[in-house]
C-alpha positions in Angstrom: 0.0 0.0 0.0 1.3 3.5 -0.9 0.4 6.9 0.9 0.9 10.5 0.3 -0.4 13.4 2.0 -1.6 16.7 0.1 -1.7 20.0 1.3 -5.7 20.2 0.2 -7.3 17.6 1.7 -10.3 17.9 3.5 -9.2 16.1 6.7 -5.1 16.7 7.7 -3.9 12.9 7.5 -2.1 13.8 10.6 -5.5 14.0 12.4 -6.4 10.5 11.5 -5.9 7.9 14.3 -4.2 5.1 13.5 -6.1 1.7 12.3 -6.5 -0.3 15.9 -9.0 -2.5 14.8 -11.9 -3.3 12.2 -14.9 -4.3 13.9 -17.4 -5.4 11.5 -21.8 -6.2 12.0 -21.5 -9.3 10.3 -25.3 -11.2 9.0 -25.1 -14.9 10.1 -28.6 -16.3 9.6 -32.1 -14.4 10.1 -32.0 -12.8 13.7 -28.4 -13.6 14.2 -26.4 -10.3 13.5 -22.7 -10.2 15.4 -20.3 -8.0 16.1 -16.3 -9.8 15.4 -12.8 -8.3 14.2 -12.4 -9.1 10.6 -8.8 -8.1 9.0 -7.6 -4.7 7.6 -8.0 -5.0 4.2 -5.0 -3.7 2.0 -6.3 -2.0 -0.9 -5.1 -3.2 -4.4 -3.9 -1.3 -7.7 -6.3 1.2 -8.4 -8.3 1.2 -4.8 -8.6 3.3 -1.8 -8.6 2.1 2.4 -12.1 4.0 3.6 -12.3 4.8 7.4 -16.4 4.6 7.2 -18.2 7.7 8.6 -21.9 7.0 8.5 -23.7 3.9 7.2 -27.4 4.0 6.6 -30.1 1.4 7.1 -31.7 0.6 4.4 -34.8 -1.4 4.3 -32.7 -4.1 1.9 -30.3 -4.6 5.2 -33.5 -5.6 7.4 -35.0 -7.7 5.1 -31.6 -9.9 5.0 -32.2 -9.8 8.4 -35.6 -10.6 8.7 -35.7 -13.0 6.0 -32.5 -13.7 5.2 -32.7 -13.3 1.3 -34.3 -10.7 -1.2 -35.4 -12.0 -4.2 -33.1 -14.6 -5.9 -30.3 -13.3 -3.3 -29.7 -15.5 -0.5 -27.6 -15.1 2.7 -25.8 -18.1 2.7 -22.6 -16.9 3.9 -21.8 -14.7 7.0 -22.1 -11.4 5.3 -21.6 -7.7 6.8 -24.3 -5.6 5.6 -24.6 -2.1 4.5 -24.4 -0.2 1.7 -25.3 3.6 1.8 -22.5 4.7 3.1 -19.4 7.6 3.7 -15.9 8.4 5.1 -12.5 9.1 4.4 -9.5 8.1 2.7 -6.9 6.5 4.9 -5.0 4.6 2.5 -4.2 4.1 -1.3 -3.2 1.9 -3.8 -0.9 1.7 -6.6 -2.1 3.2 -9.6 -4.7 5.6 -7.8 -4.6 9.1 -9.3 -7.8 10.5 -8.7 -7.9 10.8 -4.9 -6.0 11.1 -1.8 -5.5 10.3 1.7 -7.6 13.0 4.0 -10.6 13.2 1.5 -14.2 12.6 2.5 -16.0 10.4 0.4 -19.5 9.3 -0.3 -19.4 5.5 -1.5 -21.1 4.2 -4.7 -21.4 0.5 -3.5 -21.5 -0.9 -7.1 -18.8 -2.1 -8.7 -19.6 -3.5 -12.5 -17.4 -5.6 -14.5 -17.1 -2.4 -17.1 -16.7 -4.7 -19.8 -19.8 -6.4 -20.5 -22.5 -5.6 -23.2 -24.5 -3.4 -19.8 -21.5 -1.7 -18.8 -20.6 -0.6 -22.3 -24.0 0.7 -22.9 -23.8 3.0 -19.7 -26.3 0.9 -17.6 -23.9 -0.8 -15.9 -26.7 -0.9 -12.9 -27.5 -4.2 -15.2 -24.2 -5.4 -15.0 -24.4 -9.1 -14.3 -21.6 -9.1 -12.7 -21.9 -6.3 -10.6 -20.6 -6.3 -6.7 -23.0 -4.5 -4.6 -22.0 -4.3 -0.9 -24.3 -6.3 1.1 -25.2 -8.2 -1.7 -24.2 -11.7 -0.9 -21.5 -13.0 -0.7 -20.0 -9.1 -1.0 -19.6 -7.5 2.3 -20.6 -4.2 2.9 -19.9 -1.3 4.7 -21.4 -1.8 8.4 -17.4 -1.9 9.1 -14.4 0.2 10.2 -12.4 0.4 6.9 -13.1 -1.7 3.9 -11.4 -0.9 0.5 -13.1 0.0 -3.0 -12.4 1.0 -6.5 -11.1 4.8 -6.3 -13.6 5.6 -9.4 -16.4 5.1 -6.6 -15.6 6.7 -4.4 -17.1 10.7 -5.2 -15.4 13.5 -2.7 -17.8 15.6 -1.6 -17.5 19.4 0.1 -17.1 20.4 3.2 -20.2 21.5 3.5 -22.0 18.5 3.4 -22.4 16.5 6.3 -21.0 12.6 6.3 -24.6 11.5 6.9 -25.8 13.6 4.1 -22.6 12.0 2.2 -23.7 8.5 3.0 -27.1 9.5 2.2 -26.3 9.9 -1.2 -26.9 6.3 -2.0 -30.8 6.4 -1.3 -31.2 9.9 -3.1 -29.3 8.4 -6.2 -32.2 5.8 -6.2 -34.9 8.8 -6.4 -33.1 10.3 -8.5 -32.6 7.6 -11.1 -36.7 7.2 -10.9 -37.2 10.6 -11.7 -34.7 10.0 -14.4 -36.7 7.4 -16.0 -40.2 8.7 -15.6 -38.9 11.8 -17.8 -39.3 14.0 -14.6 -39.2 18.2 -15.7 -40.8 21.8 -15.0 -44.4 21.3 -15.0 -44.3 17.7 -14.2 -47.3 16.3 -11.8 -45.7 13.6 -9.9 -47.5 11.2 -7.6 -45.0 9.5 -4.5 -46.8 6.3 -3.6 -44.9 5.6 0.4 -43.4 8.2 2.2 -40.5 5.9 3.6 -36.8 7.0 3.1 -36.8 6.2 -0.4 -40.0 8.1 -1.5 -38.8 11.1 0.4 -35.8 10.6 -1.6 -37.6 10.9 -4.7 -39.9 13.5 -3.5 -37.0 15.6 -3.1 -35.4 14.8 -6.6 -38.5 15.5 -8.4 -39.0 18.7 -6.7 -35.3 19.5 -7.7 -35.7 18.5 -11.0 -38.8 21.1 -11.3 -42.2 19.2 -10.5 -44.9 21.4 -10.3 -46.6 19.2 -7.6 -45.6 16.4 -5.6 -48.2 14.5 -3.7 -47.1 11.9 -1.6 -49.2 9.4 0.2 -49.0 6.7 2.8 -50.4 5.1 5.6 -47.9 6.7 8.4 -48.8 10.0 9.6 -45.9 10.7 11.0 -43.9 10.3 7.6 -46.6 12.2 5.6 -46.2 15.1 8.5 -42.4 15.1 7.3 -43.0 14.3 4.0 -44.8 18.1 3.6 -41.9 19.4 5.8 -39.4 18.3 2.4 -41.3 19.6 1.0 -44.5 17.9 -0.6 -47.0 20.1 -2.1 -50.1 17.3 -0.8 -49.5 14.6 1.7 -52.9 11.6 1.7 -53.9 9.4 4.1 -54.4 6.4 2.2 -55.8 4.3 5.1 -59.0 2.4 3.8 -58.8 4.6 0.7 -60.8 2.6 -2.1 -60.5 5.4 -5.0 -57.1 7.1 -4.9 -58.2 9.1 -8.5 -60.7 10.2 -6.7 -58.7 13.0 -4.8 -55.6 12.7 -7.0 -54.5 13.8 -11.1 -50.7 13.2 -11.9 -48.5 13.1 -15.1 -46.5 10.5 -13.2 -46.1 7.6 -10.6 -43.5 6.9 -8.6 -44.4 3.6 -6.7 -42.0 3.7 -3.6 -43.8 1.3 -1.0 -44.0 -1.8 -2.7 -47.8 -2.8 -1.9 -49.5 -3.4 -4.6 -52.5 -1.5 -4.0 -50.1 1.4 -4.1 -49.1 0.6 -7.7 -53.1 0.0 -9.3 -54.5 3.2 -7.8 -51.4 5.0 -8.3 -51.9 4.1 -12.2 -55.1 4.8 -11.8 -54.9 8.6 -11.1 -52.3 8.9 -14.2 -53.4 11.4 -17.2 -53.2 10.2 -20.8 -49.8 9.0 -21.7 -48.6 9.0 -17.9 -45.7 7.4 -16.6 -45.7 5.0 -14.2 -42.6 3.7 -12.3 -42.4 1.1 -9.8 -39.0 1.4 -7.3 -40.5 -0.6 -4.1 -39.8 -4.0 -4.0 -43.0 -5.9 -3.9 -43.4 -9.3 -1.9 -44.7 -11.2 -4.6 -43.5 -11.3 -8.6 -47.4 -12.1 -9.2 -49.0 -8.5 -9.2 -52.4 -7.2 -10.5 -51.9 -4.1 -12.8 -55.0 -2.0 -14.6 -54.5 -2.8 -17.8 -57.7 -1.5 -19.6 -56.2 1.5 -17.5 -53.2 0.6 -19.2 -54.5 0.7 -22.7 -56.8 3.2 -22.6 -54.9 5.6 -21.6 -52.0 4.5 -23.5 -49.3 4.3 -19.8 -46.1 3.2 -19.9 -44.9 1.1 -16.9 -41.6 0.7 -16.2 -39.4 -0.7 -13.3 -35.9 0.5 -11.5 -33.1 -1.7 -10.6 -30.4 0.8 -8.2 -28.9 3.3 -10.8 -26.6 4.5 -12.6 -24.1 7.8 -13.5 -26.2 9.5 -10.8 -23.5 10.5 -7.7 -22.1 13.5 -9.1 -25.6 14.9 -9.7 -26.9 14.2 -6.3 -23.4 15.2 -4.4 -24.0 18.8 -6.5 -27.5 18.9 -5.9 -27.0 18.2 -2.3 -24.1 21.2 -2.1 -26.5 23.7 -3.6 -28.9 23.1 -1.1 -31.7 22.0 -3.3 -32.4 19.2 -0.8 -31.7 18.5 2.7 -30.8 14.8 3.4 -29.6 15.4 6.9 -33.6 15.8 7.4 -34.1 12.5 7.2 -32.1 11.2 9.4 -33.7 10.0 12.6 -31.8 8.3 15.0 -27.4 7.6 15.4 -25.6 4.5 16.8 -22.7 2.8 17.1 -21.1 -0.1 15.2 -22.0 -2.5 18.7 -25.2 -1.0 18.3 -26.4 -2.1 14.4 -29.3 -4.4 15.4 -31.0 -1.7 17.8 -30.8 0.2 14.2 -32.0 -2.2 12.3 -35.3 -2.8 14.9 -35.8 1.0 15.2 -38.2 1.8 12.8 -40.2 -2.2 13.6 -40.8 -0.2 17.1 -41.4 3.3 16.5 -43.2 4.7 13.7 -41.8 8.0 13.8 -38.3 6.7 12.7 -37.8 7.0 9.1 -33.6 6.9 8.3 -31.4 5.4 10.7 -27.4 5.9 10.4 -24.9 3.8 12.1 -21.5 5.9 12.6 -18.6 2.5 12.7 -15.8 5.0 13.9 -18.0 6.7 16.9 -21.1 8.7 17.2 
């Protein structure tokens, strides 16, 4: 491993303890999360050592936990979870030229192949290779230091906080939905589950100049937030039959997952609406309303992560157009990760959690 110090870094290496240890919250089977040393990892050619900042629970990190799979990905390895996630260069590699020692960083937790037919087309998000922290068997980033690829790694300002920094991973989510619903001024844009996510994209398509944003859920407490970020309409959807009823939009953005939420969502679309679905539903076998469909001529669509979308949300973030630190509700430790991951299963009022693995 090589290191250098520069005269502009945003932290003075001289202020960076020494590595002691590298504790790690490591996923060994549903309910059994543990805390254990794991070893320094020495970055290779072209990678950077990361002392990690914040980490942020995302709802992908409980469901391991709770289920221990998502999807056709399983947990059959001891894995450490987490992947939004931010810190600071303490160590580099041969062959890195784009970053230092001392810089903050937020942490894209893709890394694609780059050579496949995906990759070479620009959505390496589809890469079928990819490795995606906390995506077994990659570890992720509810550790001291772990190493990645230097071209993910995005510095960000001083002005941004390293939750905000972590934070970056969500809003790069909203911001790749807005991306493919065709988001611009003018745009009516329906947010189906105000949960970190669908505040995310609330805030994106505000940014990218919605003229309304209604968002809608069943948690009072997020919708109360939800119109503190800024939503122009928050609804109650509790034993709401006829969404359309109360609700006109040019486009859906389906963060909850239920699949209610995704038929009247579609329903309250205008003639060649968009429609896309981000939350990850349950079941594969979903009902959609497709005389709805045809009629009005909608086009459905689905996410998978994103891609190309850090440098826009790190500068979107430093202009103030959105404020992720709002979202944060509750800090702990690296010993304390499960409490973080049960937060939000015991109090509805939580909507982002961040662990911080080098202290609160």
């Amino acid at each position: 491993m090589t290191t250098f110090t520069s005269s502009d870094s945003d932290i003075d290496p001289s202020d960076i303890d020494p590595i002691a240890s590298n504790k790690a919250a490591v996923l060994y089977g549903v309910h059994d999360l543990r805390i254990e040393q794991r070893p320094i990892p020495e970055p290779a050619p072209g990678e950077v050592l990361v002392a990690m900042r914040s980490v942020g629970v995302c709802g992908s990190d409980v469901h391991y936990y709770n289920e221990g799979r998502i999807g056709s990905f399983v947990l059959d390895s001891p894995t450490i979870m987490g992947h939004e996630s931010s810190g600071v260069i303490v160590g580099v590699g041969d062959q890195v030229d784009t970053l230092h020692i001392g810089q903050r960083v937020a942490l894209e937790p893709g890394v694609p192949c780059g050579t496949c037919t995906q990759c070479r087309l620009g959505r390496y998000n589809l890469c079928p290779d990819m490795k995606f922290f906390a995506s077994p068997p990659v570890d992720g980033a509810f550790v001291q230091y772990l190493t990645i690829n230097q071209h993910f790694a995005y510095p960000v300002p001083d002005t941004l906080s390293d939750d905000a920094a972590a934070l970056m991973e969500p809003f790069s989510v909203g911001i790749w939905a807005c991306h493919k619903a065709g988001v611009a001024a003018g745009a009516r844009v329906l947010v189906t589950g105000a949960g970190p996510i669908g505040v995310m994209a609330l805030q994106a398509a505000n940014a990218f100049g919605a003229t309304e944003v209604i968002v809608t859920d069943t948690n009072t407490y997020r919708l109360e937030r939800a119109v503190s970020l800024g939503a122009s309409r928050a609804v109650d959807v509790s034993g709401e039959d006829d969404l359309s009823a109360q609700v006109a939009a040019d486009i859906l953005i389906e963060c909850s997952g239920a699949p209610q939420a995704l038929m009247q969502g579609m329903k309250c679309l205008s003639p060649a609406g968009i429609a896309v679905a981000v939350g990850m539903a349950s079941s594969d076998d979903l009902l959609v309303p497709m005389s709805v469909i045809q009629s009005k001529e909608l086009t459905l669509t689905g996410t998978f992560r994103y891609a190309n979308t850090y440098p826009v949300a790190i500068s979107l973030a430093a202009a103030g157009r959105v404020d992720l630190d709002a979202c944060v509700t509750g800090y702990y430790s690296l010993d304390e990760t499960e409490a973080a991951f049960l937060a939000a299963k015991s109090d509805p009022r939580v909507l982002k959690s961040v662990v911080r693995p080098n202290g609160i």
